[in-house]
N, CA, C and O atoms as a DFTB+ gen file, in Angstrom:
716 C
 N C O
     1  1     117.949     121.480      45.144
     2  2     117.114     120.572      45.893
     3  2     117.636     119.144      45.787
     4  3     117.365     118.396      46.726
     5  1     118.209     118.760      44.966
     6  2     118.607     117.176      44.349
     7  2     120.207     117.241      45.507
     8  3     120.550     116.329      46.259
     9  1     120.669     118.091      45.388
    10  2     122.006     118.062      46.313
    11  2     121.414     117.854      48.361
    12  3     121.899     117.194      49.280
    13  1     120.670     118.430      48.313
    14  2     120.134     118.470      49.843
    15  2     119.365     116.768      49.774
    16  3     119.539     116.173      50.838
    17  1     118.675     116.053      48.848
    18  2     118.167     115.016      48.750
    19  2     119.255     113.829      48.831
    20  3     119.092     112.810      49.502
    21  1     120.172     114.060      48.196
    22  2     121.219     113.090      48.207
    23  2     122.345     113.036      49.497
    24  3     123.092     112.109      49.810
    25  1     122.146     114.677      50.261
    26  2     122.880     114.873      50.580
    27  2     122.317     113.412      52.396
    28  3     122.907     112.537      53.030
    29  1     121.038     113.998      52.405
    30  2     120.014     113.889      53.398
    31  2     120.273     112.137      52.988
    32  3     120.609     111.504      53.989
    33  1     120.195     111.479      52.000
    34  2     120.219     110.054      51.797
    35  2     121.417     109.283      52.099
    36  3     121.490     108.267      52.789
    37  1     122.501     110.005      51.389
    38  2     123.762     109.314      51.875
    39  2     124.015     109.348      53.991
    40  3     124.464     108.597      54.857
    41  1     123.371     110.750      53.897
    42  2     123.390     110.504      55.815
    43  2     122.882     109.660      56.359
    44  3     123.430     109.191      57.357
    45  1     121.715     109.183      55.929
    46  2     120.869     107.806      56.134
    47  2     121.347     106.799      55.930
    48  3     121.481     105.950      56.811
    49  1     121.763     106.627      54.593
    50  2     122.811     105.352      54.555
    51  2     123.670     105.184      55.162
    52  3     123.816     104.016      55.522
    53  1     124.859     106.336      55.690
    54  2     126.011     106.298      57.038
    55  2     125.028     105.656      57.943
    56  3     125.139     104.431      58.001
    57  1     123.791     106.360      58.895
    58  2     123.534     105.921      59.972
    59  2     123.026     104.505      59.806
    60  3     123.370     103.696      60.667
    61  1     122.410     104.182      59.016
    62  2     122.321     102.944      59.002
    63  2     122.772     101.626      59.191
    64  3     122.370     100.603      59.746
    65  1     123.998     102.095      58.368
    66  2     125.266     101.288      58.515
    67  2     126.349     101.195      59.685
    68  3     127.120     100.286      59.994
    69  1     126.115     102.539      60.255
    70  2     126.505     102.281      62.069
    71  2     125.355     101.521      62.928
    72  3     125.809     100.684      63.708
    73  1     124.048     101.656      62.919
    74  2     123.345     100.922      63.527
    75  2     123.338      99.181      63.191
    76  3     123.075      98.218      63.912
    77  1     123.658      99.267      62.086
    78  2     123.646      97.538      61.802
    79  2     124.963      96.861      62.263
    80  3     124.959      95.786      62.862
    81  1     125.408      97.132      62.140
    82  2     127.249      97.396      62.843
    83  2     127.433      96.950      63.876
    84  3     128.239      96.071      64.180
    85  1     126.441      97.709      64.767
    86  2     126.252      97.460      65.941
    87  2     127.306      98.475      66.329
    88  3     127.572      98.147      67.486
    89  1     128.248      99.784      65.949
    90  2     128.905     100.289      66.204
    91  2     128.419     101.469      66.741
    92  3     129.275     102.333      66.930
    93  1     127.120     101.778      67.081
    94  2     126.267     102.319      68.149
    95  2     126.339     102.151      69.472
    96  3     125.349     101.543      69.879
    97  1     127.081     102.428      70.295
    98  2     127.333     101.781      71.411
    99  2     126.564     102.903      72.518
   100  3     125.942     103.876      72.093
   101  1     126.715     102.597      74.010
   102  2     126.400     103.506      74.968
   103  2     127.537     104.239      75.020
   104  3     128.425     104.078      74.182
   105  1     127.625     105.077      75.959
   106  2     128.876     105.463      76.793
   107  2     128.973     104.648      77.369
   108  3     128.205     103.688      77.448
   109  1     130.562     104.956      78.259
   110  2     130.626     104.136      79.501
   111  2     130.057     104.580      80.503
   112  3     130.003     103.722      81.384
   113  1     129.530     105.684      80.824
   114  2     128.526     106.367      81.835
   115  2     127.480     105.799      82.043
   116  3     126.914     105.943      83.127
   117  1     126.697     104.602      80.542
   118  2     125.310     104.265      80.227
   119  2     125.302     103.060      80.423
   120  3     124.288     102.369      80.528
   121  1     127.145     102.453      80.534
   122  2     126.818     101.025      80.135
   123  2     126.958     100.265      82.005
   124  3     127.562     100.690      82.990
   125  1     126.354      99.399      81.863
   126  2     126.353      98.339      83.399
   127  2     126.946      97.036      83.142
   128  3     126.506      96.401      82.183
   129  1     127.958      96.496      83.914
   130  2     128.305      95.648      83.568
   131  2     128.081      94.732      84.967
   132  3     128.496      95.056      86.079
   133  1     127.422      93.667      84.682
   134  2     127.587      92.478      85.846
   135  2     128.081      91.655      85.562
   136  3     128.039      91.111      84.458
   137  1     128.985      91.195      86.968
   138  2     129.597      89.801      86.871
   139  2     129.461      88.889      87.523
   140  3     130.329      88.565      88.333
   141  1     128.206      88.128      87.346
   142  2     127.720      87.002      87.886
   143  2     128.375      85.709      88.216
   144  3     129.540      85.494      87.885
   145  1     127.592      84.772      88.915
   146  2     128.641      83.701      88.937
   147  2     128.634      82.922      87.809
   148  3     129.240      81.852      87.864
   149  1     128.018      83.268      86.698
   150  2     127.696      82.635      85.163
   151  2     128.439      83.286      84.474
   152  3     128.867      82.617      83.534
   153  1     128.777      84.227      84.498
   154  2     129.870      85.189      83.784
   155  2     129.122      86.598      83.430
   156  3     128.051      87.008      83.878
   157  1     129.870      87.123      82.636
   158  2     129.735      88.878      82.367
   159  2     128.825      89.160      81.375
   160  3     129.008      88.781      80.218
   161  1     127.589      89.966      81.816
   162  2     126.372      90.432      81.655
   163  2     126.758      92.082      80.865
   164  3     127.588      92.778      81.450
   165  1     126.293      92.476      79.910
   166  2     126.608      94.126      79.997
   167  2     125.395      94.199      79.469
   168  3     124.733      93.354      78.866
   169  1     125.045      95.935      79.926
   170  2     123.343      95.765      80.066
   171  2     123.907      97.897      79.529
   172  3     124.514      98.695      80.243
   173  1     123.297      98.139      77.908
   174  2     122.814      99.302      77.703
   175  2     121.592      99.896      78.988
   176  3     120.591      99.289      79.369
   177  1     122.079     101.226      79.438
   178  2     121.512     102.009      80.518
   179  2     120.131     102.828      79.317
   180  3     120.496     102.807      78.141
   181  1     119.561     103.089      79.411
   182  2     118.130     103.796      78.789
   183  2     117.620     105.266      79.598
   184  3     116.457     105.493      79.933
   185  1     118.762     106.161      79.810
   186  2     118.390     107.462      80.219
   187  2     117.500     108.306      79.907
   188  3     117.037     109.154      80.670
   189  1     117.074     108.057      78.281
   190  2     116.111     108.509      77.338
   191  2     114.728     107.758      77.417
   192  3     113.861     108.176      76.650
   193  1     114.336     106.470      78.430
   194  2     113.162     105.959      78.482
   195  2     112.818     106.459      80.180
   196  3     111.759     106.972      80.543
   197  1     113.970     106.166      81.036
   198  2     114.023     105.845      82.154
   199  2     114.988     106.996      83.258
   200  3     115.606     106.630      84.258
   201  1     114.912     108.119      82.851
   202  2     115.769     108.929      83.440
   203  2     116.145     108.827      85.005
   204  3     117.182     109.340      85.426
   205  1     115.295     108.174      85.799
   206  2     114.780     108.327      87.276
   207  2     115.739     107.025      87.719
   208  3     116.815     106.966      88.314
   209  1     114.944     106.117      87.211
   210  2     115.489     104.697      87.171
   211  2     117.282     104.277      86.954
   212  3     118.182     103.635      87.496
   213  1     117.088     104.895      86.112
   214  2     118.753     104.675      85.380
   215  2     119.652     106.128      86.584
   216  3     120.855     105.987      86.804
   217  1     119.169     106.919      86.984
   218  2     120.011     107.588      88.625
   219  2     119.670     106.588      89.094
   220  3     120.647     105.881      89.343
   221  1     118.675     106.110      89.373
   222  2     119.062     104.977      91.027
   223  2     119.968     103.903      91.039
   224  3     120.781     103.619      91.919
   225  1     119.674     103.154      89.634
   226  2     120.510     101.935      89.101
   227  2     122.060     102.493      89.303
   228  3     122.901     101.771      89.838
   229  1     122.318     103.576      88.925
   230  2     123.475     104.253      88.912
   231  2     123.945     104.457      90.583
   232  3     125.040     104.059      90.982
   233  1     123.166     104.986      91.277
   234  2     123.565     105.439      92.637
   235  2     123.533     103.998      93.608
   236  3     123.983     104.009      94.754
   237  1     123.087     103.077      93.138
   238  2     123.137     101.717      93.835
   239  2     123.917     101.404      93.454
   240  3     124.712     101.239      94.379
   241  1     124.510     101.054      92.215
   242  2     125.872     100.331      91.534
   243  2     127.168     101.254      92.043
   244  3     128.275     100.735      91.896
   245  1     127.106     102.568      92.622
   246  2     128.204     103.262      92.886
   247  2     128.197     102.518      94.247
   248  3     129.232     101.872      94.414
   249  1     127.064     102.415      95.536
   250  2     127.427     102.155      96.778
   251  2     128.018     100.545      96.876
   252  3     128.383     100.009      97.922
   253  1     128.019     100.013      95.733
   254  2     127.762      98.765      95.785
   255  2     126.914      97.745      96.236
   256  3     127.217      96.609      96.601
   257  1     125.890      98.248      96.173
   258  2     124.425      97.498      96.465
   259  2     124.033      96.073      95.704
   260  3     123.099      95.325      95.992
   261  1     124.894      95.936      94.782
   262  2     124.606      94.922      94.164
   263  2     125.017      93.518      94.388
   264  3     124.498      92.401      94.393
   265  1     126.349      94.144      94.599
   266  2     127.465      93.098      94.586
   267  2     127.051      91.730      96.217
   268  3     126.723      92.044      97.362
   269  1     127.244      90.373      95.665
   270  2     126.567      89.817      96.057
   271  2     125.015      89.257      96.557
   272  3     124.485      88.484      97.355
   273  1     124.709      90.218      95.498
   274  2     122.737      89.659      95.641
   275  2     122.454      88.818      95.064
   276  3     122.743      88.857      93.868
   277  1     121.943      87.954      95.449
   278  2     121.100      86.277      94.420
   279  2     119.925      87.255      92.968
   280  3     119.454      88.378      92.786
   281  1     119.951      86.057      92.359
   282  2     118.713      85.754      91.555
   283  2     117.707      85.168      92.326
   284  3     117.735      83.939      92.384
   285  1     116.779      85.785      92.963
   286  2     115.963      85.350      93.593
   287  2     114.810      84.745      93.271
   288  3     114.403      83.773      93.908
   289  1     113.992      85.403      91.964
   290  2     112.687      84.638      91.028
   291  2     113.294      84.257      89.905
   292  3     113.613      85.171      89.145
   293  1     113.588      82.978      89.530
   294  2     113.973      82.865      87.956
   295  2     112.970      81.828      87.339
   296  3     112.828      80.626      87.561
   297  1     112.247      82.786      86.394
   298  2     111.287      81.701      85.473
   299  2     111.706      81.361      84.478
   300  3     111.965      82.292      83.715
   301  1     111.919      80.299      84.084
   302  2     111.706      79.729      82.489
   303  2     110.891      80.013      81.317
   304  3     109.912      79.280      81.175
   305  1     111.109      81.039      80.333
   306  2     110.401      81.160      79.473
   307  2     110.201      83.001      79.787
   308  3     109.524      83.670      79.006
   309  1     110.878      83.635      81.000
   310  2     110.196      84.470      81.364
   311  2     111.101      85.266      81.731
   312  3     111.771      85.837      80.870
   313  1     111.314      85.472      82.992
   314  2     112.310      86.416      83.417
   315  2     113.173      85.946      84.622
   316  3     112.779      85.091      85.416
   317  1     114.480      86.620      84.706
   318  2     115.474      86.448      85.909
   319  2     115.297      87.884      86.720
   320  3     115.566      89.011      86.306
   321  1     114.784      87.506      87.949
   322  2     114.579      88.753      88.580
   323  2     115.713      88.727      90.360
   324  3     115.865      87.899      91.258
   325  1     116.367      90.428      90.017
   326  2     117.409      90.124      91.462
   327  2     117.496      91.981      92.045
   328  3     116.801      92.898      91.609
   329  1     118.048      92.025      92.598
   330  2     118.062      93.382      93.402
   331  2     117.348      93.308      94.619
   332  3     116.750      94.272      95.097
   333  1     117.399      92.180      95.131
   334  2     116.686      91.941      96.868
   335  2     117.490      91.943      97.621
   336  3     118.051      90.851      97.542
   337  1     118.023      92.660      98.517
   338  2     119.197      92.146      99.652
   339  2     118.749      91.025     100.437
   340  3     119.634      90.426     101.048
   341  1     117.400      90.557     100.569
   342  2     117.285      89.995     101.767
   343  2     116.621      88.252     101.139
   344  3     116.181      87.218     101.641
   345  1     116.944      88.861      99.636
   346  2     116.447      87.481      99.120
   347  2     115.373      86.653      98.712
   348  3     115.277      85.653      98.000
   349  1     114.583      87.367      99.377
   350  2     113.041      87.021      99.485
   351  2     111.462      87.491      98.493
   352  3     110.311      87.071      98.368
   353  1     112.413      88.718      97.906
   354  2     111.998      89.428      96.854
   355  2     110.912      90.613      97.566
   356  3     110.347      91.434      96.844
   357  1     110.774      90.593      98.575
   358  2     110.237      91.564      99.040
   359  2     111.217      92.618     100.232
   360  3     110.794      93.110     101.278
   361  1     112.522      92.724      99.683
   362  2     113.351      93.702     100.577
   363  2     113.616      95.037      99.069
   364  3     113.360      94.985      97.866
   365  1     114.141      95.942      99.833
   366  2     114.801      96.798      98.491
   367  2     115.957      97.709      99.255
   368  3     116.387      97.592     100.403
   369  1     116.227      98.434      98.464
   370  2     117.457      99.731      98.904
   371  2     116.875     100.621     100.472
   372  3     115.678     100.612     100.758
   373  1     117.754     101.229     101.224
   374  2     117.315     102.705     101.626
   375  2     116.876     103.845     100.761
   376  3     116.488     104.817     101.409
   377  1     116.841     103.973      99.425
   378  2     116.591     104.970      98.707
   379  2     115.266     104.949      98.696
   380  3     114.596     104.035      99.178
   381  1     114.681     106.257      97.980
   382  2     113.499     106.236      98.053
   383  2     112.613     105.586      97.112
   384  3     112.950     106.107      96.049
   385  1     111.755     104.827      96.874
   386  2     110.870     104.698      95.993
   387  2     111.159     105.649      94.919
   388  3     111.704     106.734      95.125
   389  1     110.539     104.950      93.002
   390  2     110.615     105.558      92.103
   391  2     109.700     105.439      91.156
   392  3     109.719     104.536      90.319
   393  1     108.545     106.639      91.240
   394  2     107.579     106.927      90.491
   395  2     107.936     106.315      88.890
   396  3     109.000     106.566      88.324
   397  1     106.991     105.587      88.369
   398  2     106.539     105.140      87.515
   399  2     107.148     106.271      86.040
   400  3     106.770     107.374      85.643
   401  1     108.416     105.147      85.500
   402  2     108.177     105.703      84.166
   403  2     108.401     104.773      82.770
   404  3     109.320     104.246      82.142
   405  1     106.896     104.936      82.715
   406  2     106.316     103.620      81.546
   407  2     106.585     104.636      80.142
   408  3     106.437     105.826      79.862
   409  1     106.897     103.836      79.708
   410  2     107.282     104.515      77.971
   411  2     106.488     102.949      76.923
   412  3     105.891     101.962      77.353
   413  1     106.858     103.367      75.417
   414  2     106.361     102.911      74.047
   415  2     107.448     101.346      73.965
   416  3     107.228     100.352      73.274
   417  1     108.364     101.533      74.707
   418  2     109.256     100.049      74.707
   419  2     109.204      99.495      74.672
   420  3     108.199      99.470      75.382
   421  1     109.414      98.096      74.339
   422  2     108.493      96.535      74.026
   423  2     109.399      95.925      74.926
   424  3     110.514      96.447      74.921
   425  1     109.185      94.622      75.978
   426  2     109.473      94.432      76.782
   427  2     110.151      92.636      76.001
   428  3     110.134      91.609      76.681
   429  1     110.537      92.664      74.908
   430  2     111.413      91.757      74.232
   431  2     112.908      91.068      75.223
   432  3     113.454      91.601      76.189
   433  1     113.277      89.649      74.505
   434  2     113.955      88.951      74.993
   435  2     116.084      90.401      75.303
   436  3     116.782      91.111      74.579
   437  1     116.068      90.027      76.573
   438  2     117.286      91.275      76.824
   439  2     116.809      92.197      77.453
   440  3     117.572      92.731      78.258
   441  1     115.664      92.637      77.361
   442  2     114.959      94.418      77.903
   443  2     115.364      93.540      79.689
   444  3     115.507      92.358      79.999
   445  1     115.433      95.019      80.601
   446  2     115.998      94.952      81.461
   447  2     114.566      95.971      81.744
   448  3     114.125      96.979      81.192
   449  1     114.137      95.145      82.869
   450  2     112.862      96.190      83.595
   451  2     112.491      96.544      85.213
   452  3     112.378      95.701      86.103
   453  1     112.392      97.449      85.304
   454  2     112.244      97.085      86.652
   455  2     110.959      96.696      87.708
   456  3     109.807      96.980      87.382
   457  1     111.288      95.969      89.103
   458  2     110.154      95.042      89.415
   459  2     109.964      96.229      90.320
   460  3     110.830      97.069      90.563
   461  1     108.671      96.206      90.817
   462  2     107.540      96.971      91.429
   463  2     106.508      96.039      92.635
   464  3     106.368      94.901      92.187
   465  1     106.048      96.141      93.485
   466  2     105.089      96.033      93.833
   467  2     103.348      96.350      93.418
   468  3     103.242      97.409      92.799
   469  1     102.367      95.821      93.588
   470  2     101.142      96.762      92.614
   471  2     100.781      97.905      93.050
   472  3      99.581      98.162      92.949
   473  1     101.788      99.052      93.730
   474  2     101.690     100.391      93.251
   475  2     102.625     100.613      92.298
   476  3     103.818     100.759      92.564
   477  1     102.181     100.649      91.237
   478  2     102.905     101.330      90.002
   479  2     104.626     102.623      90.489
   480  3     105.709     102.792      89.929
   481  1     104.036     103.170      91.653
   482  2     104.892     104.410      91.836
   483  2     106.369     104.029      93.008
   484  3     107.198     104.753      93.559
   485  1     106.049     102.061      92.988
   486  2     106.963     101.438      94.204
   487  2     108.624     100.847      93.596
   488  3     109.487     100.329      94.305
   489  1     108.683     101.020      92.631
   490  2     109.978     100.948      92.039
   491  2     110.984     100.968      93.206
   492  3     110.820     101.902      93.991
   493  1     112.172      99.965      93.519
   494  2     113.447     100.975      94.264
   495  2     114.539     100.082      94.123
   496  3     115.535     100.692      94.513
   497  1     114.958      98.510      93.622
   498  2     116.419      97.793      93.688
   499  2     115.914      96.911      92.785
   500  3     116.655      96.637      91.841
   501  1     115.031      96.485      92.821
   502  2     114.856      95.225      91.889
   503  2     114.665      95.131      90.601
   504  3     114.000      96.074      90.172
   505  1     114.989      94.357      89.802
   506  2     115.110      94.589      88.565
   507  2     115.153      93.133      87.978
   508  3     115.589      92.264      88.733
   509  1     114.695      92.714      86.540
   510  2     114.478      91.601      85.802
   511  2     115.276      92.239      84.421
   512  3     115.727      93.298      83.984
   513  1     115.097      90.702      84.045
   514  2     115.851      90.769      82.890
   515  2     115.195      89.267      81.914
   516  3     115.301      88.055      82.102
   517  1     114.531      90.078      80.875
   518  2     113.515      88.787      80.138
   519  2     114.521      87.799      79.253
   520  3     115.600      87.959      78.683
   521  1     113.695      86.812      79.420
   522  2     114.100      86.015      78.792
   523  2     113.193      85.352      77.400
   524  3     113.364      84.191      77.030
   525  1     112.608      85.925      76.995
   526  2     111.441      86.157      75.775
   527  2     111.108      86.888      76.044
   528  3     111.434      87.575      77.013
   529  1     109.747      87.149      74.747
   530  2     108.607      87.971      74.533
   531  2     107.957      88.356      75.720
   532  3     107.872      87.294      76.335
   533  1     107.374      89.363      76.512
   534  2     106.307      89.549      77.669
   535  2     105.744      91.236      77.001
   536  3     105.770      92.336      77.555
   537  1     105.337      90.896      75.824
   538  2     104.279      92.073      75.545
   539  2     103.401      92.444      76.477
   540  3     102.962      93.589      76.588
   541  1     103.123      91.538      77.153
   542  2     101.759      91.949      78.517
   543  2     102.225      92.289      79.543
   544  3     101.666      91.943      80.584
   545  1     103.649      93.244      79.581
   546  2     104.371      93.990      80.175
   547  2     104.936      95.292      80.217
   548  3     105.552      95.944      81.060
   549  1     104.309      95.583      78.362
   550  2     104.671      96.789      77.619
   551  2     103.615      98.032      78.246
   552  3     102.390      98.033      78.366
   553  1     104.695      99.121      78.598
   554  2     103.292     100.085      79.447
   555  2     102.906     100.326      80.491
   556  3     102.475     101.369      80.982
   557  1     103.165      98.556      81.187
   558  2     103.030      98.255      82.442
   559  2     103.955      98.554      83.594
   560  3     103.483      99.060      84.612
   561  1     105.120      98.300      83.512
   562  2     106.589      98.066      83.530
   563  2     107.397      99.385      83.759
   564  3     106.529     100.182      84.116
   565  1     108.389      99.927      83.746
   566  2     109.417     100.528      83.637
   567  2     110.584      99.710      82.684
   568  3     111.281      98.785      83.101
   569  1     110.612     100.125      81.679
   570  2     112.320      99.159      80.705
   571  2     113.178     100.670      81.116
   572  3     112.769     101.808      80.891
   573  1     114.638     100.227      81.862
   574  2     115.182     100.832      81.844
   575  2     116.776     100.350      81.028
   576  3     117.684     101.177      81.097
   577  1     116.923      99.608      80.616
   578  2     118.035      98.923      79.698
   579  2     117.521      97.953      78.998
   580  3     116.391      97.467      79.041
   581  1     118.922      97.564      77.992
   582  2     118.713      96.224      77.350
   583  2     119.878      95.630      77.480
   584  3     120.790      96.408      77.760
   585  1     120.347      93.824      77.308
   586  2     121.494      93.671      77.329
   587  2     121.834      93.779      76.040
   588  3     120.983      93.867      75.155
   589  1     123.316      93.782      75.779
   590  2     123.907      94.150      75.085
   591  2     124.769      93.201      74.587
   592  3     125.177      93.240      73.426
   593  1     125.128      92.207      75.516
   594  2     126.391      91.399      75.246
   595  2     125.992      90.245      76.841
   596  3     125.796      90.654      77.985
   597  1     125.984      89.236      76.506
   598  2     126.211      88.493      77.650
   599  2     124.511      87.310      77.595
   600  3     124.278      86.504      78.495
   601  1     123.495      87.522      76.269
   602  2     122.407      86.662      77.126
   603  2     121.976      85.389      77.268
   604  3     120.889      84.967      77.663
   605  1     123.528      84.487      76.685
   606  2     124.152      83.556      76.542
   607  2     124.032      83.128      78.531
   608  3     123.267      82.286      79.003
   609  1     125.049      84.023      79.355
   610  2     125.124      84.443      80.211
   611  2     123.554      83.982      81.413
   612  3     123.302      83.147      82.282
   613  1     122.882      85.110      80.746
   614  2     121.621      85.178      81.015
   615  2     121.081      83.620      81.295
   616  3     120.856      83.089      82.383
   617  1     120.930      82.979      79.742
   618  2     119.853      82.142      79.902
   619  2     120.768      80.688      81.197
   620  3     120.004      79.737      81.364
   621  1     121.822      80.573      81.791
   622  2     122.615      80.082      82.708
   623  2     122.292      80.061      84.001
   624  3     122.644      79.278      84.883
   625  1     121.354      81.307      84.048
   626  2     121.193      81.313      85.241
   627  2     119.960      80.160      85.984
   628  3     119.021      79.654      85.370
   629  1     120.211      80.003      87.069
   630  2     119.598      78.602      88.267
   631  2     118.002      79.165      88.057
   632  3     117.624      80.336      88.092
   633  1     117.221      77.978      87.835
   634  2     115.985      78.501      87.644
   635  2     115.278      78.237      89.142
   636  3     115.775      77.290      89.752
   637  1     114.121      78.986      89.858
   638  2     113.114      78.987      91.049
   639  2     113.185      80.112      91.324
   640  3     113.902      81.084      91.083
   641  1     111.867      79.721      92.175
   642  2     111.295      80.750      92.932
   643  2     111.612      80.910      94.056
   644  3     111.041      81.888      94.539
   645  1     112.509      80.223      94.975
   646  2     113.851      80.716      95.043
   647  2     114.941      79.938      94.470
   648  3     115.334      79.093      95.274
   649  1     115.587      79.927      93.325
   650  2     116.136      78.520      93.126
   651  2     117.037      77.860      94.245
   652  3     117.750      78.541      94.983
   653  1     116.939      76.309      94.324
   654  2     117.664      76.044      94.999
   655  2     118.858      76.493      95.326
   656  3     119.057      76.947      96.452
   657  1     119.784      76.435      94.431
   658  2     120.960      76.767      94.152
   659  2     121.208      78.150      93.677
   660  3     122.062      78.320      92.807
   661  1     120.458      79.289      94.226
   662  2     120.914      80.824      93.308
   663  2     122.337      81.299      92.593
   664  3     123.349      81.069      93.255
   665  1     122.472      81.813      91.558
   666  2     123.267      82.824      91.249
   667  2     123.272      84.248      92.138
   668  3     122.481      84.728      92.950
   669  1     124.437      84.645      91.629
   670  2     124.329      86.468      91.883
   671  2     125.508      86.789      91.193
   672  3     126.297      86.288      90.392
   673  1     125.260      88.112      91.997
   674  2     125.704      89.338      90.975
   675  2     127.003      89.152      91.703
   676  3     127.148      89.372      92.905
   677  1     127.916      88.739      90.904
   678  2     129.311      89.041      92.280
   679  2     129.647      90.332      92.261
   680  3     130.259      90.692      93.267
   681  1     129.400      91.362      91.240
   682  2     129.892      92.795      91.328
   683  2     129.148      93.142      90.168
   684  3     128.888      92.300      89.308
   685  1     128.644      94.802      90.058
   686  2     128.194      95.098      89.422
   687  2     128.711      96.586      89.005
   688  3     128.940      97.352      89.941
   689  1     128.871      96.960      87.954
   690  2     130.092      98.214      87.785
   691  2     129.579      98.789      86.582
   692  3     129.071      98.039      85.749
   693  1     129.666     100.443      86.306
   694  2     129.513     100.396      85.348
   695  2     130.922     100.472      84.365
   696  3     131.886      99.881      84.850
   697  1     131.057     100.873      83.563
   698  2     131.779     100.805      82.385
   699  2     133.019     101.727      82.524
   700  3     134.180     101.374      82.317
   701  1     132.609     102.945      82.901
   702  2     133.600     103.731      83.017
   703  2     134.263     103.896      84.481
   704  3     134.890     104.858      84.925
   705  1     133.982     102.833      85.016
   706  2     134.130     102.837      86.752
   707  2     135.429     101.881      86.623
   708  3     134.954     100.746      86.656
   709  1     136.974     101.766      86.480
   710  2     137.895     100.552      86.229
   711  2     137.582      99.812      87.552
   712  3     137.970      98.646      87.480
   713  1     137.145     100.041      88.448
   714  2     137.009      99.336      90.105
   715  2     135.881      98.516      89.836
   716  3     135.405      97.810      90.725
């Protein structure tokens, strides 16, 4: 029993020490990378919160749906929100709408969520990316990533509601995509 106890502890201590590491990484299948006009964003994919979400994010980033869309809502203190083609924050993809999938996730500074209309089940291009705390989002929301690297990046971006001056996405790729 003392051999299975130690054995079970030292495994804990390995994983641990990869998670602090930070040598936990995604795949490149999981990972998203944007390249804004602020520079390079990489955003962990959340297949395990967001299975639905993270195909569409995926099937939009393959057609290139992204590439060239503004930051269309950017709050201070709050969130950068983009995936509008038309800018206005009320356009989205041809795809279909994507039923609601709220998980236990805390909607912390990096979480990547996606924006909705107030039917919960209206999900389809748009997407935020916090810039603090928005607990009064946890539940509410869809988190389908977090960033990973870049929120340096992030906090750069042009602030309004529409900002004067928008950012965008000049391309958006994932990881294992070299194009």
């Amino acid at each position: 029993m003392d051999v299975i106890r130690r054995t079970f502890l030292a495994a804990l201590a390995a994983t641990s020490l990869v998670l602090a590491s930070g040598a936990w990484a995604a795949s490149p299948d999981n990972t998203l990378i944007l390249e804004t006009s602020k520079g390079k964003v990489t955003i962990e994919l959340r297949p395990d919160l967001a299975p639905k979400h993270v195909a569409q994010i995926k099937t939009l980033v393959g057609q290139h749906f992204y590439d060239g869309i503004i930051f269309h809502r950017v709050i201070e203190g709050f969130m950068a929100q983009t995936g509008d083609p038309t800018g206005t924050g009320m356009g989205g993809s041809k795809l279909p709408d994507i039923p609601a999938e709220f998980s236990k996730a805390h909607f912390g500074r990096g979480t990547v969520g996606m924006a909705r209309a107030q039917d919960p089940n209206s999900a389809n291009s748009q997407f935020f990316i916090m810039f603090a705390d928005g607990s009064f989002l946890d539940g509410q929301y869809t988190v389908w990533g977090e960033v990973t690297d870049g929120m340096d990046i992030v906090d750069k971006i042009n602030r309004g509601e529409p900002p004067a001056n928008p950012d965008k996405i000049v391309k958006a790729r994932l990881a294992s995509d070299p194009n």
